[in-house]
C-alpha positions, 0 to 999 in steps of 0.5 A: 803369660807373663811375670815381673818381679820386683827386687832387690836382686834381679841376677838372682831371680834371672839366675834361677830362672835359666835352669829346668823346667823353669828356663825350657818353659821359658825358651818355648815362649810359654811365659816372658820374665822382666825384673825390676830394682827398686833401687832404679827408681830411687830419688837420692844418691845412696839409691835408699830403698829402706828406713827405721821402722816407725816405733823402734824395733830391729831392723828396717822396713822398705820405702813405699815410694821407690816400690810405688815406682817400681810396681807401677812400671811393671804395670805399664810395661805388662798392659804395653805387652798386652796384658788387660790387667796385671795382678800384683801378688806379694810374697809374705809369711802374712800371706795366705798359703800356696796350695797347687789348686791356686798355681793351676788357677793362676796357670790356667789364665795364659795371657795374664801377667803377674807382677811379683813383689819380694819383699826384704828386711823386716818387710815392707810399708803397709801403706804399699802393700794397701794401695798396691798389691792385689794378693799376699801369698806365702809358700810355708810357714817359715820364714827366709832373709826375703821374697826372691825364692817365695817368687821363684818357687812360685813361678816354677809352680805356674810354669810347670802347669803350662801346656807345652812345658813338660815333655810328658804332660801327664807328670803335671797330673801325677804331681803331689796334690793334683788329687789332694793326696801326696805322691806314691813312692817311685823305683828306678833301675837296678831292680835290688839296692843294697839289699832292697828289691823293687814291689813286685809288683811294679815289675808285673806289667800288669797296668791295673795292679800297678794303679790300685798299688800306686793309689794305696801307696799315695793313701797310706803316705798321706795319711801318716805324713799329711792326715790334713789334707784328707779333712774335708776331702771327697773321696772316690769309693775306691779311695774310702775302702783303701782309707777304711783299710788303713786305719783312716776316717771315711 
């Protein structure tokens, strides 16, 4: 797989990039990291990448033709590495919401290539954005001074979700939102911090215990912190007992 993005800023991304499971994924040869500046591709000494927007307002808004140019090299340099067609996603508060089942659709088409746009300022163009980009994403609902960390979150989704990339691939399987359900509540050495002791429970060896007590706990903190994500959800009849138990809707 392979990722370009487009910024202002390629140290930053390239920085972040180099760390965990990220930069190990990436030294395995799993996926392949280019940036490009806008600025390169500029045609005026200031190397402009930005102007007053169109109507007043604070702020200023990304030139389209220096993006035009930037996203346009990526592309060519994608299909020279052997991409067939490379998938343009910008980074945006207006985008639709990133959910773990659109990291594993992405993630599991290793041989594309995605050109990531991270937009600055108070965005970019809307003329770019409808000539050249294929999807707006947008990791939350909050805003940040620009797209470099929606990117980076977004390639440490997809890269974590490559085969070979974990050295235990069931941590993929048990993140949160694998199964529409947060995660279970985890322990680790000593067995009494401050006063608390680990569930007995966990210390029982008894493998199936220890699986019913993890999908209960998952149950119960999705219901408290994010009832959302059960809406709609089929659940197992198992999960509907645990769900009826603790006070939630079938």
């Amino acid at each position: 797989m392979r990722i370009d993005v487009v910024t202002l800023f390629p140290a930053m991304v390239e920085h972040a990039c180099s760390f965990g499971v990220t930069a190990r994924a990436r030294e395995r040869g799993l996926w392949q990291l280019a940036t490009w500046n806008p600025r390169d591709f500029t045609s005026d000494p200031h190397r402009t990448v930005d102007d007053r927007p169109y109507g007043g307002g604070p702020g200023m808004v990304m030139l389209a033709e220096p993006l035009a140019r930037s996203l346009a090299a990526a592309r060519a340099a994608q299909v020279a590495a052997g991409v067939a067609k490379p998938h343009v996603v910008y980074l945006s508060p207006a985008g639709k919401p990133l959910t773990h089942a659109r990291v594993k659709d992405m993630a599991d088409l290793p041989q594309a290539g995605y050109v990531l746009l991270a937009g600055r300022y108070e965005g970019v163009d809307d003329r770019l954005l409808e000539r050249e980009v294929d999807e707006e994403i947008a990791v939350r609902d909050f805003v940040v001074s620009g797209g470099e960390l929606p990117a980076l979150m977004l390639i440490d989704a997809i890269a974590r979700q490559l085969p070979g990339a974990l050295n235990d691939a069931n941590s993929a399987q048990e993140d949160s939102f694998v199964a529409d359900l947060l995660d279970c509540p985890h322990y680790t050495r000593p067995e009494v911090y401050e006063g608390e002791r680990v569930p007995e429970v966990l210390l029982s060896g008894h493998h199936e215990a220890i699986r019913r007590w993890r999908l209960e706990q998952a149950i119960r903190r999705t219901l408290e912190r994010r009832p959302d994500l059960l809406e709609g959800r089929e659940s197992t009849q198992e999960e509907a007992k645990l769900l009826a138990q603790l006070g939630g809707k079938r």
